[in-house]
C-alpha positions as CSV (number, residue, x, y, z in Angstrom):
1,X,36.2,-33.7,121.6
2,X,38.9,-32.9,119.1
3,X,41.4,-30.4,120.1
4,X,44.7,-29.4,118.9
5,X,45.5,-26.9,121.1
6,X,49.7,-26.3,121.6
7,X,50.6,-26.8,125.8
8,X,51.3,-23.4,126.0
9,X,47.4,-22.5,124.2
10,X,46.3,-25.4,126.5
11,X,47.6,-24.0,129.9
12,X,46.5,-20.4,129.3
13,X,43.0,-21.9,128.3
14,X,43.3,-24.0,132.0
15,X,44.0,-20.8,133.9
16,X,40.6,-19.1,131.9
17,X,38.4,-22.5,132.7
18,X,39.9,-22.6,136.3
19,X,38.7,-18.6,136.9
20,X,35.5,-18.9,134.8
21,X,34.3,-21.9,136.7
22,X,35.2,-19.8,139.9
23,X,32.7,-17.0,139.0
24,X,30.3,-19.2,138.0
25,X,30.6,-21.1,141.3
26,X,30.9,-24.3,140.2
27,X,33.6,-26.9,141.0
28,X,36.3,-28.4,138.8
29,X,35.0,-31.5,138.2
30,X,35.1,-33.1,134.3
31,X,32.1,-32.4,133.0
32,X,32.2,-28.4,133.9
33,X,36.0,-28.4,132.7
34,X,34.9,-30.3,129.3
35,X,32.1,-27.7,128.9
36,X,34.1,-24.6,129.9
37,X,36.9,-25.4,127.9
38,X,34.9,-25.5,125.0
39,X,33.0,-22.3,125.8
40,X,36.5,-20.4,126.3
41,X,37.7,-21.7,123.3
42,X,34.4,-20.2,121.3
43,X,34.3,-22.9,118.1
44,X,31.4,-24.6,118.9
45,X,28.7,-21.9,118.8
46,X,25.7,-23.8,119.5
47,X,27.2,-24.8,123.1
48,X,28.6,-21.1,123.3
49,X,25.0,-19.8,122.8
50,X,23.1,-21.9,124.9
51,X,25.7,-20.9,128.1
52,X,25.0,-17.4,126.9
53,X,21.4,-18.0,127.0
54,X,21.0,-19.7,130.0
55,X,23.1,-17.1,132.0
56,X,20.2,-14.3,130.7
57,X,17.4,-16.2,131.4
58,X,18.2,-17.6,135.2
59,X,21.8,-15.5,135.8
60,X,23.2,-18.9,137.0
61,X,24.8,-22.1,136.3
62,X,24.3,-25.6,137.9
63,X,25.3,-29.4,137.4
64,X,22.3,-30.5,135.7
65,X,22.6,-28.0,133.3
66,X,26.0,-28.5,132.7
67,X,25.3,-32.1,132.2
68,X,23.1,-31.8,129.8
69,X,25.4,-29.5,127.7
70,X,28.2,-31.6,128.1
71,X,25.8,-34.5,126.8
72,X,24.2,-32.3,124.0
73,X,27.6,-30.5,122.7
74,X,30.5,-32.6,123.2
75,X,30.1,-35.7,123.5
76,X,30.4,-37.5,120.2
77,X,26.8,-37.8,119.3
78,X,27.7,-38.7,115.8
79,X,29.6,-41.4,116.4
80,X,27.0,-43.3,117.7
81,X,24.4,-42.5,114.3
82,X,27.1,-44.3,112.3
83,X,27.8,-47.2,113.9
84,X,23.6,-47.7,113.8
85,X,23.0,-46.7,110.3
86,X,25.9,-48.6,109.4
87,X,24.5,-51.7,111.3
88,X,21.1,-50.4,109.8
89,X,22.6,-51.4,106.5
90,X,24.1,-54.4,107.3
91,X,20.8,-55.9,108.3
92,X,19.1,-54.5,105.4
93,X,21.9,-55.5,102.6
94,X,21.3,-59.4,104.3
95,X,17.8,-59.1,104.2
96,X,17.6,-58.2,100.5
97,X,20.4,-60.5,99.0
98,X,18.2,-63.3,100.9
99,X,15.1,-62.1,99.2
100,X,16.8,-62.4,96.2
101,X,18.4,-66.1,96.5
102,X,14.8,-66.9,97.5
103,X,13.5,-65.5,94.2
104,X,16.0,-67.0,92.5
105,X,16.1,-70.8,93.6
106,X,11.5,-70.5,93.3
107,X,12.1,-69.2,89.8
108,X,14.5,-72.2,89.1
109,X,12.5,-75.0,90.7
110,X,9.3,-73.4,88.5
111,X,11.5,-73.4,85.4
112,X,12.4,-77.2,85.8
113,X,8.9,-78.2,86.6
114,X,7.3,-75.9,83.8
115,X,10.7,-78.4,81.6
116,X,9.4,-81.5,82.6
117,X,5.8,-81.5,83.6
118,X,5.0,-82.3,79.7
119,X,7.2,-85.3,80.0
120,X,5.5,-86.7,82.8
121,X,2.6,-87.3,80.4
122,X,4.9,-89.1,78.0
123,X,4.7,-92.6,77.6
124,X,8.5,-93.5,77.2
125,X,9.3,-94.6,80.8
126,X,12.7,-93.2,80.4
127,X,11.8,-89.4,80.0
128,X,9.1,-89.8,82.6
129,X,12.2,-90.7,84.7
130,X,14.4,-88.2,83.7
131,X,11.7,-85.8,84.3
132,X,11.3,-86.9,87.7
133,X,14.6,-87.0,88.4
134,X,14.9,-83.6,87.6
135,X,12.3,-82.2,89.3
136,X,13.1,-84.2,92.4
137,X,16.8,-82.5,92.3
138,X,15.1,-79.0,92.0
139,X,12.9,-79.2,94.8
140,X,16.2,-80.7,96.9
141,X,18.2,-77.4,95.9
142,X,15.2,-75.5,96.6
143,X,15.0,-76.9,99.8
144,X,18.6,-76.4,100.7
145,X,18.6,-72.6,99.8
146,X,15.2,-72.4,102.2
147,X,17.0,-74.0,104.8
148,X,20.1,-71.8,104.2
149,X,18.0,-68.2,103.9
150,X,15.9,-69.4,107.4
151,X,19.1,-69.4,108.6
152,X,20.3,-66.2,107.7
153,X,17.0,-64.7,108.9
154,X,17.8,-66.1,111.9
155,X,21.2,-64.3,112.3
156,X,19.2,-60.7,110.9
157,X,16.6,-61.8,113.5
158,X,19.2,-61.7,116.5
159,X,21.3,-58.9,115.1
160,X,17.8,-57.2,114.8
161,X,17.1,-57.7,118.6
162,X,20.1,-56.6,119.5
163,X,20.4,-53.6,117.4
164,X,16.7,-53.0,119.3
165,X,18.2,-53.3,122.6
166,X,21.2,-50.3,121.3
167,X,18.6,-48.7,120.2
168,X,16.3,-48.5,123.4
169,X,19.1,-48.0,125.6
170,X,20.5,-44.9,123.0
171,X,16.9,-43.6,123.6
172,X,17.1,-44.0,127.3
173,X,20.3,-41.9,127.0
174,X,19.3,-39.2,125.0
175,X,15.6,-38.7,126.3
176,X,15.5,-39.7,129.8
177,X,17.4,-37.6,132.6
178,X,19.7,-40.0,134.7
179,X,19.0,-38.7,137.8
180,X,15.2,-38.7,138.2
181,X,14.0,-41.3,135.4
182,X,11.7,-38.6,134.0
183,X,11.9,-37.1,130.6
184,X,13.9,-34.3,129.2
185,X,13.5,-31.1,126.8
186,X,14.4,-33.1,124.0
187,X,11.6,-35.4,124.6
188,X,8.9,-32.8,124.5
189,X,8.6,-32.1,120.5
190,X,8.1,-35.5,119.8
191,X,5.3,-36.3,122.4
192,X,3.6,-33.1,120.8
193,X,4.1,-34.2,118.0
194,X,2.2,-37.7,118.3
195,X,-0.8,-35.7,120.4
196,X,-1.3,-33.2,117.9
197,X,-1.2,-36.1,114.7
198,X,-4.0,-38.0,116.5
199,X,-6.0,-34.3,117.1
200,X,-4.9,-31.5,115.3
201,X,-7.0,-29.4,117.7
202,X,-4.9,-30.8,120.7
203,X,-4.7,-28.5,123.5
204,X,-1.7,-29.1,125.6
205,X,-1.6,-27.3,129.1
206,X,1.8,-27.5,131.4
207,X,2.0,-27.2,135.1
208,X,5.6,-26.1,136.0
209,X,7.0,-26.8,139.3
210,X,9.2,-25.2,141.3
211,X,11.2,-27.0,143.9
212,X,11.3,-24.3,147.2
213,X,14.5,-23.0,148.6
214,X,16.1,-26.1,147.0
215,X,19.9,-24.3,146.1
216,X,19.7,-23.7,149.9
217,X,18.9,-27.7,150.9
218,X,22.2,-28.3,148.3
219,X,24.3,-26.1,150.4
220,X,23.7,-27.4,153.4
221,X,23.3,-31.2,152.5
222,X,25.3,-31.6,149.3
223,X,24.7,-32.8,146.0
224,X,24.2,-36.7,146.2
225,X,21.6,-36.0,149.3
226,X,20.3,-33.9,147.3
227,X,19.9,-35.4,144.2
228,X,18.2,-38.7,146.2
229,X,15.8,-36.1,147.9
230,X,15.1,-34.6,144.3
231,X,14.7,-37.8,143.0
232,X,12.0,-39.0,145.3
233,X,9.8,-35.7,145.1
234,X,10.6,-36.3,141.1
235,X,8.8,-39.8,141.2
236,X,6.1,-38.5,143.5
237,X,5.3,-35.5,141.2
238,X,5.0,-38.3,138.1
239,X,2.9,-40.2,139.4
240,X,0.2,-37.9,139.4
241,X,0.0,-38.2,135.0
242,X,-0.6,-41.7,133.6
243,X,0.8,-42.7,130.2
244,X,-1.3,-40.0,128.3
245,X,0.7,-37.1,130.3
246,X,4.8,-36.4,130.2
247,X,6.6,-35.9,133.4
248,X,9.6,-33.7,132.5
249,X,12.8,-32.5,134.7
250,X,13.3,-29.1,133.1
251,X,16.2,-28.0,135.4
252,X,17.7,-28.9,138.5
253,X,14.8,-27.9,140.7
254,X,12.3,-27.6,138.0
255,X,9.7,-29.9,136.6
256,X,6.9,-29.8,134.2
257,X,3.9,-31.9,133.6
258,X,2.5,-32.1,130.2
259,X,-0.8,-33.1,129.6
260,X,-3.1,-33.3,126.4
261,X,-6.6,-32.8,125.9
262,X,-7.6,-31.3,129.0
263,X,-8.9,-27.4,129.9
264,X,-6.6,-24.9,132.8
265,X,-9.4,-25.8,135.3
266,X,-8.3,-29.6,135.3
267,X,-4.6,-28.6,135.2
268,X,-4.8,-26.6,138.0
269,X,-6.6,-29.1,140.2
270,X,-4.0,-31.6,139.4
271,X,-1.2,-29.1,140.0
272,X,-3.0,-28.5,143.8
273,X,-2.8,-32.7,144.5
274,X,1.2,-32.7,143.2
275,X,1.6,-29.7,146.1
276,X,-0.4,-31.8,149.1
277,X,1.1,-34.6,147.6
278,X,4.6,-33.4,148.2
279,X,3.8,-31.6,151.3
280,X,3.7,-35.4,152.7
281,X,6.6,-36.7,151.8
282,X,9.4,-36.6,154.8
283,X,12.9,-37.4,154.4
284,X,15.3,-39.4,157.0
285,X,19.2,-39.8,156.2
286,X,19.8,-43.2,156.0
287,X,23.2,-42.7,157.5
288,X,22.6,-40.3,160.5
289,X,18.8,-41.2,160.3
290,X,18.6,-37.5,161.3
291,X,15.2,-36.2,159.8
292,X,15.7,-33.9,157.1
293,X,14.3,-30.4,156.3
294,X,10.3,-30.4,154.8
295,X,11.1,-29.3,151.0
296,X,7.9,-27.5,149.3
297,X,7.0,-27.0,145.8
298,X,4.8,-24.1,143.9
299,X,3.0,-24.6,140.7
300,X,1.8,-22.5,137.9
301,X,-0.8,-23.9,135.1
302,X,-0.5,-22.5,131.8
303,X,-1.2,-23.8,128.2
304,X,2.1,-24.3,125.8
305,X,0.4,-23.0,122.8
306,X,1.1,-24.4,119.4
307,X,5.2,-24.1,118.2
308,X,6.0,-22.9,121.6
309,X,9.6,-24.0,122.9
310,X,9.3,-25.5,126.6
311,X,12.2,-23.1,127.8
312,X,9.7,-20.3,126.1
313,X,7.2,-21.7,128.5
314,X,9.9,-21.9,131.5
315,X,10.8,-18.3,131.0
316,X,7.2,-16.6,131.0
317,X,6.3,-19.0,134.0
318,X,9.1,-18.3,136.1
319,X,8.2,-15.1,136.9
320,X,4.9,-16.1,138.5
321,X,7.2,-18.8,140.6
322,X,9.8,-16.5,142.2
């Protein structure tokens, strides 16, 4: 975030943030003041439109999607693709002036032995010397800059698992929500993606799920119960896809599960077993170990057709779950 804002600019845009956060009933933690500020101050328009949007669509607010705008819109995303494609090209700019000593000292140690082979065959002991001589110092330099370059592989070797690690973790970050473990909206397109390249004629079918009466449970538990509680029915819901399906957390009391190369019947049978699944799950505080309230899910089965956005999906499903 980058703001230049005079005190007097900055206080008048506090007292807005403190009275639009009000009327969207939410508290004033960091993350809601970072993301309101920047929607009352209307410069970035992507962030601005997707508030807009999200208000038309479900006529509320709520952390987790506030999270994942902060995430999305503010935080310094770029940042982050520089300092990788600059260690990108670090690791690459190492790996090629090593290829090229490598050429270099084979071309040499070929030159000197293509110099001195004939003399080998010569019978004055002297050049048969030199010639050995020769050859034996080119093979020692070319066994110098081998050691030398299997070193420096070494280093790009390390800085490469390391970068790997960035990498993996950035990827955790960006595609994973923190919460649940399960995937987000930005993971969808590229899972699609990779199922439709192995069969163009991949049909794709999404069961959405609805948490119950869950805004309710949050009132009258708070958030971190409930984000435990939503975290276990989350993991219980996954583990009803293996590796060929995606579990997603679409909103804070949303979740969809997309899975490839299967017809609605199927879908719909498997959206059944996630229901009885979670129907058996019971919840205890572990601090008052006062049992907590059943929580219920509905499903509804539909296919995601081809170039269809998952909050496209969301919005013609949610009807069907109300």
């Amino acid at each position: 975030m980058k703001y230049h804002d005079s005190i007097n600019e900055a206080e008048q845009l506090m007292a807005l943030c403190v009275e639009q956060l009000k009327q969207w009933c939410l508290p004033i933690s960091p993350i809601n003041y970072a993301v309101c500020y920047e929607y009352q101050q209307r410069c970035n328009n992507s962030l601005v439109q997707q508030v807009e949007q999200q208000i038309t669509n479900k006529g509320k607010l709520d952390g987790f999607f506030m999270e994942s705008v902060f995430k999305e819109h503010v935080l310094a995303q770029s940042q982050f693709r520089d300092e990788i494609i600059f260690d990108l090209n670090n690791l690459l700019s190492i790996a090629r002036h090593s290829n090229a000593q490598s050429s270099s000292s084979a071309q040499h140690l070929i030159t000197e032995l293509d110099d001195n082979i004939p003399q080998l065959r010569s019978v004055d002991k002297n050049q048969v010397n030199e010639a050995i001589e020769a050859i034996q110092l080119a093979s020692q330099a070319f066994k110098q800059q081998q050691a030398h370059i299997a070193q420096q592989l070494k280093q790009v070797e390390q800085e490469n698992k390391a970068l790997a690690d960035e990498l993996a973790k950035a990827r955790q970050e960006i595609y994973l929500d923190p919460v649940t473990g399960l995937f987000n909206e930005k993971s969808v397109a590229q899972h699609i993606k990779q199922w439709r390249a192995n069969n163009e004629n991949c049909q794709v079918f999404a069961i959405v799920i609805k948490v119950n009466k869950f805004n309710d449970f949050v009132d009258n538990f708070g958030a971190l119960l409930s984000d435990v509680i939503i975290a276990k029915i989350a993991h219980k819901v996954a583990s009803y896809v293996d590796n060929s399906g995606l579990p997603i957390r679409a909103s804070y009391d949303e979740f969809v599960l997309l899975l490839p190369d299967i017809d609605l019947a199927v879908a719909k049978e498997i959206g059944k077993k996630v229901v009885q699944g979670v129907d058996k799950l019971r919840f205890v505080s572990s601090k008052s170990e006062t049992k907590l309230p059943k929580v219920t899910i509905n499903f509804t089965a539909s296919e995601l057709t081809n170039g269809e956005h998952i909050n496209q999906l969301l919005q013609r499903t949610r009807q069907l779950l109300s």
